[in-house]
C-alpha positions in Angstrom: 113.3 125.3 132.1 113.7 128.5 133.3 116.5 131.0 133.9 117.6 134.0 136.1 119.8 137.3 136.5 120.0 139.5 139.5 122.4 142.8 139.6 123.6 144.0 142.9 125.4 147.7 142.1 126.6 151.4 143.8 124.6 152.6 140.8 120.5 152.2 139.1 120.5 148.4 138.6 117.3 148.0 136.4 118.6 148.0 133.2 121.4 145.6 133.4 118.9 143.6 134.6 116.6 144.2 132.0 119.2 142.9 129.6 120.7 139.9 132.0 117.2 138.8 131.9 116.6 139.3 128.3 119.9 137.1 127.5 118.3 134.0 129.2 115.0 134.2 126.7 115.8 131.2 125.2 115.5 128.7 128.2 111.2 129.6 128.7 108.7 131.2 126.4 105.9 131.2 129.3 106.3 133.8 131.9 108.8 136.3 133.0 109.2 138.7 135.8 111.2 141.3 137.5 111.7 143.0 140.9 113.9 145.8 142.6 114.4 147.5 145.5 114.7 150.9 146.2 115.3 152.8 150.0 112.4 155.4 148.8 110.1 153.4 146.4 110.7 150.3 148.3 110.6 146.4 146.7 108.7 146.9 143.2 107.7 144.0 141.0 106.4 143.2 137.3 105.1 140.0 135.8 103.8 139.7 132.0 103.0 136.3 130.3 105.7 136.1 127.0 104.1 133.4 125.2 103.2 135.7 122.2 105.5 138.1 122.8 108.8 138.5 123.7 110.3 139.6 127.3 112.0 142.8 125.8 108.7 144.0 124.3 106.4 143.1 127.4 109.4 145.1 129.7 110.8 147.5 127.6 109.0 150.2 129.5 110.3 148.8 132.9 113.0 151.7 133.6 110.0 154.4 133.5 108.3 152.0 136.2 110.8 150.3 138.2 114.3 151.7 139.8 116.8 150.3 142.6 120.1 149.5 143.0 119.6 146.0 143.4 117.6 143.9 141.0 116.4 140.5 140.1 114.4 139.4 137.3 113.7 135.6 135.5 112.4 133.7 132.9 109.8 131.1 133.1 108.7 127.8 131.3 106.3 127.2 134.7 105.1 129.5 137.3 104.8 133.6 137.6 107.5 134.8 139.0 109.5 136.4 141.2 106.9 136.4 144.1 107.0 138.9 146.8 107.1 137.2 150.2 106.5 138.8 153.2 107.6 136.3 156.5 109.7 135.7 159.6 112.9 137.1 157.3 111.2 139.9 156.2 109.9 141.2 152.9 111.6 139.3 150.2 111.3 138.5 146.5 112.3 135.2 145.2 112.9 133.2 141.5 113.6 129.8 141.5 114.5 127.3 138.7 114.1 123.3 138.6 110.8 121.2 139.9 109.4 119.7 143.2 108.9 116.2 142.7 107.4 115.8 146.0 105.2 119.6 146.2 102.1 117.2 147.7 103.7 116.0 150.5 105.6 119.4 151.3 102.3 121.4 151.5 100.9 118.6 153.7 103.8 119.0 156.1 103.8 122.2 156.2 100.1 123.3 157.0 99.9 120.6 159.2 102.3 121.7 160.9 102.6 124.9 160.6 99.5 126.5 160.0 100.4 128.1 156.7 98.9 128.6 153.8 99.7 129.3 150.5 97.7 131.7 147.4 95.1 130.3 145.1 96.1 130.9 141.9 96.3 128.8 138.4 99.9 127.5 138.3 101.5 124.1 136.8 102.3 121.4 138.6 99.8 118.4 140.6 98.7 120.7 143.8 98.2 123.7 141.9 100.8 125.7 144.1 103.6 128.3 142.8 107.4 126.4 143.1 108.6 129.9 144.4 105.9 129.9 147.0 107.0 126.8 148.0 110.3 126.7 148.3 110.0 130.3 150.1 107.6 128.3 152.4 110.5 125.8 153.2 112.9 128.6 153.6 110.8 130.4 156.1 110.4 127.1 158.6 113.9 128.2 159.9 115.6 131.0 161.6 117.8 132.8 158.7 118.1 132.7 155.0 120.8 130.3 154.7 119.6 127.4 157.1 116.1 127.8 155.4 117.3 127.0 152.0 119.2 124.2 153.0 116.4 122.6 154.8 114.3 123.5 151.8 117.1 121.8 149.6 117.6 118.8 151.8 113.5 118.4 151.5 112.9 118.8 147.7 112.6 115.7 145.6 114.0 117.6 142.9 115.6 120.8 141.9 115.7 124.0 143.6 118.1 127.5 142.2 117.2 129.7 144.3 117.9 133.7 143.6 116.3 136.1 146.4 116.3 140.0 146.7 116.4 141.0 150.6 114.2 144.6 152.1 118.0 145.4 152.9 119.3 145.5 148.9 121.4 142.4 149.2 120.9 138.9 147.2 121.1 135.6 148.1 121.7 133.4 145.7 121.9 129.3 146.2 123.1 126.8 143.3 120.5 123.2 144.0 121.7 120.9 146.0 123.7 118.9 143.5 124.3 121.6 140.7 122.6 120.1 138.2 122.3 123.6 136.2 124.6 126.3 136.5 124.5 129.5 139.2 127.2 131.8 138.6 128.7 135.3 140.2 130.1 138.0 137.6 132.0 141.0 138.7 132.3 145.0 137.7 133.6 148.0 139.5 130.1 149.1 140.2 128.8 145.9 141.9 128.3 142.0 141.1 125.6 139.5 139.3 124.1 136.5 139.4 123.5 134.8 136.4 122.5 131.2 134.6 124.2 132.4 131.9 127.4 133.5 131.8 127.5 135.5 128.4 124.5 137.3 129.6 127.3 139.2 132.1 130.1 139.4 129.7 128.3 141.1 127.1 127.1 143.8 130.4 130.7 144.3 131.0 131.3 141.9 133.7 133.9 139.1 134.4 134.5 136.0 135.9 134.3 135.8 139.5 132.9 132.8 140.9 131.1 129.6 140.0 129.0 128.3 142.5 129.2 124.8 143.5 126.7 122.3 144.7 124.6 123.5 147.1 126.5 126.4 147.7 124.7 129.8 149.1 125.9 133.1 148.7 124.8 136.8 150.0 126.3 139.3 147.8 126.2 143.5 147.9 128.0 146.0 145.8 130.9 145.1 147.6 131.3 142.1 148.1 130.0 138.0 147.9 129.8 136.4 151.3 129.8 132.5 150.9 126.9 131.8 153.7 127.1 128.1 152.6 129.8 126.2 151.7 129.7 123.8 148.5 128.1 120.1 148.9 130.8 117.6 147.8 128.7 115.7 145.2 127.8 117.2 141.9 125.7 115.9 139.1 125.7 118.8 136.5 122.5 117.9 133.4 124.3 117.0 130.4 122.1 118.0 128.4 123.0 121.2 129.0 125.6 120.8 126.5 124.0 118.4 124.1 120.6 120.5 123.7 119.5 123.4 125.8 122.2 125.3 126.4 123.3 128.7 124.4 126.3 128.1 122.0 128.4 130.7 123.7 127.7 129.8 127.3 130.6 127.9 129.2 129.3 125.5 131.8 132.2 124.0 134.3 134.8 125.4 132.3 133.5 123.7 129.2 132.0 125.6 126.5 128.5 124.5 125.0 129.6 125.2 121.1 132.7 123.6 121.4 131.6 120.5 122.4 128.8 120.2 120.1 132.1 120.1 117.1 133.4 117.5 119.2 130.6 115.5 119.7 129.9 115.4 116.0 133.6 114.4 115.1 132.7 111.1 117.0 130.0 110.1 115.5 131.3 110.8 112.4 134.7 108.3 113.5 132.2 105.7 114.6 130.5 106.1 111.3 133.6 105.6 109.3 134.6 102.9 112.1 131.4 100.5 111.4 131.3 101.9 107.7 127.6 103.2 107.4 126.3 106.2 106.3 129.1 106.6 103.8 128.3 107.8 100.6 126.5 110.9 101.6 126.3 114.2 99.5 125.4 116.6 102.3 125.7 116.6 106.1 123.2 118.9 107.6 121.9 120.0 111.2 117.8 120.4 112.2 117.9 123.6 113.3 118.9 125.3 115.5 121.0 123.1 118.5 122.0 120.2 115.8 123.9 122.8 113.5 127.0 122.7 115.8 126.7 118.8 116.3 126.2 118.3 112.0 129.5 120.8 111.5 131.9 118.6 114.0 130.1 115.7 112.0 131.2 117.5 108.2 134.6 118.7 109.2 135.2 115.0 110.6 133.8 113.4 107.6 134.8 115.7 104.8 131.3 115.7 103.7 129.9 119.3 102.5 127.8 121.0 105.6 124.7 122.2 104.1 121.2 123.7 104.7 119.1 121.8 102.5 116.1 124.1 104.3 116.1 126.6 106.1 114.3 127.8 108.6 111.8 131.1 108.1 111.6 132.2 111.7 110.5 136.2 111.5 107.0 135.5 111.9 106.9 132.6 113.6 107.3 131.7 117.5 109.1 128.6 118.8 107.5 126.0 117.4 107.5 123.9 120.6 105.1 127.5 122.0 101.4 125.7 121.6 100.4 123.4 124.1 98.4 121.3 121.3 100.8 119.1 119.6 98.9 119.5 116.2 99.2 123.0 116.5 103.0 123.1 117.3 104.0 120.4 114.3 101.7 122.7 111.7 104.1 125.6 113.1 107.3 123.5 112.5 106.2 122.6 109.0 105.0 126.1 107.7 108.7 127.2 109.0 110.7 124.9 106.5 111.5 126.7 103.3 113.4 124.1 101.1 116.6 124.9 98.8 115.6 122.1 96.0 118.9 122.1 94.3 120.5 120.9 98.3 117.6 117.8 98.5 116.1 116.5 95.0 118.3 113.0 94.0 120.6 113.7 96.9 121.4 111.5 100.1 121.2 113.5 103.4 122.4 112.9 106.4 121.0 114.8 109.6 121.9 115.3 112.8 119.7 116.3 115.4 120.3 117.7 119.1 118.3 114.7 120.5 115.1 112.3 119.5 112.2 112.5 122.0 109.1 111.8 120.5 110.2 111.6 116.9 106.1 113.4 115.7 108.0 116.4 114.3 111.1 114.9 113.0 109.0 112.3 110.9 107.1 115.2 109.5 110.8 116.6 108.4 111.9 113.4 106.7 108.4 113.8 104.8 109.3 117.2 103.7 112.6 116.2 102.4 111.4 113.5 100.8 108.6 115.3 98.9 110.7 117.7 97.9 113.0 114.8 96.1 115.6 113.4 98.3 116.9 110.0 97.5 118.0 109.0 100.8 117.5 110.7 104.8 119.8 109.5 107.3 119.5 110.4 110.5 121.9 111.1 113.7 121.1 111.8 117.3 123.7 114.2 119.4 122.8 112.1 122.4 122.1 108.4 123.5 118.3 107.4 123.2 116.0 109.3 126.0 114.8 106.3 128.0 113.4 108.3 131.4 111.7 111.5 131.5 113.7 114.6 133.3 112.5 114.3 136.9 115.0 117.2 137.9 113.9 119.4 135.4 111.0 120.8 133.8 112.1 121.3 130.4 110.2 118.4 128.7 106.3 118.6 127.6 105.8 114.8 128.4 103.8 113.0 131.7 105.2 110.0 130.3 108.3 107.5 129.9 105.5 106.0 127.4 105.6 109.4 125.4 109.3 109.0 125.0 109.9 107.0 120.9 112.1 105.0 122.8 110.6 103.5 125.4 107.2 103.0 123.3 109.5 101.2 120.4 110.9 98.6 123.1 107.0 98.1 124.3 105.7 97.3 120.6 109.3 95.1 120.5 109.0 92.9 123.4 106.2 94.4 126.1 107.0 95.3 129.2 109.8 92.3 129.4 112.0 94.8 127.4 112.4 97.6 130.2 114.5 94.9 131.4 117.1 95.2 129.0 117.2 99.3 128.4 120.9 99.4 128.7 121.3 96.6 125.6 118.7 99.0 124.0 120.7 102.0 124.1 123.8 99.5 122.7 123.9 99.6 118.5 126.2 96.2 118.7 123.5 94.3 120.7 120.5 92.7 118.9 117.8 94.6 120.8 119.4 98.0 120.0 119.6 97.3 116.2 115.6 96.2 116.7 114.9 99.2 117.9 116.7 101.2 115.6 115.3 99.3 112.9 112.0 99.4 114.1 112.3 103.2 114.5 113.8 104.0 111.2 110.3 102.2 109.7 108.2 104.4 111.8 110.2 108.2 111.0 111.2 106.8 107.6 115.1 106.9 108.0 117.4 105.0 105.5 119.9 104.9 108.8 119.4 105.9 112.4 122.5 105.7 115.1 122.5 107.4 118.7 125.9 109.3 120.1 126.9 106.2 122.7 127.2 107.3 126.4 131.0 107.0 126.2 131.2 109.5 123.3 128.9 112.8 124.8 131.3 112.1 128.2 134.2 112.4 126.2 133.0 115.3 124.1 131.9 117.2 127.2 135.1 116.2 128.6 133.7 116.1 132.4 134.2 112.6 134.8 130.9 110.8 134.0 130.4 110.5 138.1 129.9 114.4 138.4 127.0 114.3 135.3 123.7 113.4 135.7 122.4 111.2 132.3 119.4 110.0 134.1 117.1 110.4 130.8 120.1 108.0 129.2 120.5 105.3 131.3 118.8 106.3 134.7 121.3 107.6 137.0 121.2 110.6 138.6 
């Protein structure tokens, strides 16, 4: 994933920026980068890799090296950013967020046709080219700003944010086509923001002034947001937004991310009681950190004890999802959990996790319990069963559907036959989803295993299901 913050102000706006930025840390461990323009010093930019360290330590010198009154800076799971583009519209830095399905084809088109060319660098993605750089290359094919990055949003197989920082001190900042994550204007005396986030503004003294809609662009100064682009009428905001990656205190579309992880826990403890499983249980518990709020809706609901049976010892260590080798990153996770013996040994558990990918780590975490003595290990998923790799966003590690447990349960069930049945699958009451979560609970060990239905996460984000994109659930997007 990835995240950004801009600052446009009558005053310095480097270190509100610093601190906007430092707010998103938690959507991308890879890269992070900041620019700013000044009249006499010009458009300035830093970009330090964060893998093993955090963005406040690798830019806490940035206000001795960096000053302007307008400022942009992001975090990055992919590619070094924000680039500095110099083209038709003039010098320009830009962030982006999202993924370019079709980045092949683009760069084809465009030095064929064109003549362009792009830097050689070591980036992600199949033709080795920056997102940014591509997405600024799209933008420059037209006459202003505002045309270019709808032509560049009408052209991407994917997902395109786009925040840019102008030679003249104004922003730009454009919400993807479809508003599958979040791009929203906060306002103060001194000036305006742009933010993913919108406690990262709050907390900096802003408010509430604007969420932008789909496909909506936006030029903003120190006094004032002009809309450049008016809102596309279909929207498709990620739902996992609020089932996993989201922060607790963020409100996305009104609806706040904490909030609706209590919610979405009181269902599935109702369905629980409903089909009467799982009953019986001496502690509910979250795996840390984005199942917590999910496992509390479940215990209040339930009138089972919340507890934290381990806990997690996180000074030291990074995010255990940081190394690239898998190995590595489960070694990490394990090494973290510190058990509390008196909350596991004779006891039945019953988790609840954010979501179920893979399933490598969370076996390794049913191991752990039961070493350390518990009698049972039930286990809960916030969200249906992933069934489709993101294809709008790039917060998932995996190349493929086969990666997903899922997927690579219903292949060992019934071969390729099964993909033809993924939506009886993801239904408990059918016989191929109580296979599957059979067949599952024998591989990670589970006494139980039940997915949050589709019908349940709508209702608990509380959002028509026709403006959310659930294509990792059932496909559409």
């Amino acid at each position: 994933m990835g995240g950004f913050f801009g600052v446009a102000s009558k005053n310095d706006a480097v270190l509100d920026t610093f601190f906007g930025v430092d707010y998103h840390s938690h959507l991308g461990t890879r890269r992070a980068g900041m620019a700013a323009m000044d009249a006499e010093l010009g458009m300035q930019r830093k970009i330090h890799k964060i893998e093993n360290s955090p963005f406040r330590t690798k830019f806490e010198r940035i206000l001795d090296e960096m000053e302007g009154k307008t400022a942009v800076g992001c975090i990055s799971d992919a590619d070094a950013q924000p680039l500095l583009i110099r083209s038709n519209h003039g010098l320009y830095a830009i962030c982006t967020i999202g993924i370019i399905n079709n980045s092949d084809a683009l760069v084809k088109q465009y030095l064929s046709f064109s003549g362009g060319h792009f830097g050689a660098m070591t980036t992600t993605g199949v033709t080795g080219i920056n997102a940014s750089e591509l997405v600024a290359a799209m933008i420059d094919q037209k006459s202003d700003f505002a045309e270019g990055i709808r032509f560049a949003q009408d052209v991407i197989d994917g997902t395109a944010s786009i925040l840019i920082l102008k030679e003249d001190g104004n922003l730009i900042a454009a919400r993807d086509k479809v508003g599958r994550i979040p791009v929203l204007i906060g306002k103060r005396e001194d000036g305006f923001c742009v933010s993913f986030e919108d406690f990262a503004y709050k907390k900096l003294g802003f408010e509430d002034y604007k969420e932008l809609g789909p496909g909506e662009i936006v030029e903003i100064s120190a006094d004032r947001v002009e809309v450049l682009s008016p809102a596309r009428k279909k929207k498709k905001i990620c739902a996992f937004l609020w089932s996993y990656y989201g922060y607790p205190t963020s409100c996305y579309e009104g609806v706040n991310v904490e909030v609706m992880r209590y919610r979405n826990g009181q269902i599935m403890a109702k369905t629980d009681k409903l089909l009467n499983i799982a009953q019986g249980i001496d502690y509910v518990s979250g795996v840390p950190d984005s199942g917590t709020p999910h496992a509390i809706g479940y215990a209040n609901e339930s009138g089972v004890p919340f507890a934290r049976p381990f806990i997690k010892y996180t000074p030291t260590w990074p995010r255990s999802f940081m190394p690239s080798n898998q190995r590595e990153r489960s070694r990490v996770a394990k090494m973290k959990q510190i058990p509390v013996h008196e909350l596991i040994k004779d006891k039945k558990l019953l988790f609840v996790d954010d979501s179920i990918v893979r399933g490598t780590q969370l076996r390794e975490t049913v191991e752990f319990l039961y070493e350390n003595g518990a009698k049972e290990v039930h286990m809960r998923s916030a969200c249906p069963p992933i069934m489709y790799g993101c294809k709008y966003l790039n917060f998932s590690r995996g190349t493929s559907d086969m990666d997903l447990i899922s997927r690579s349960t219903i292949m060992e069930l019934e071969g390729e036959e099964g993909f033809k049945h993924i939506d009886e699958y993801s239904d408990a009451s059918t016989e191929r989803g109580a296979k599957m979560r059979k067949a599952i609970c024998e591989k990670l060990h589970f006494a139980s295993l039940e997915f949050q239905s589709l019908e349940g996460i709508v209702e608990a984000i509380g959002l028509p299901e026709d403006e959310l994109c659930t294509y990792c659930w059932n496909g559409k997007g």
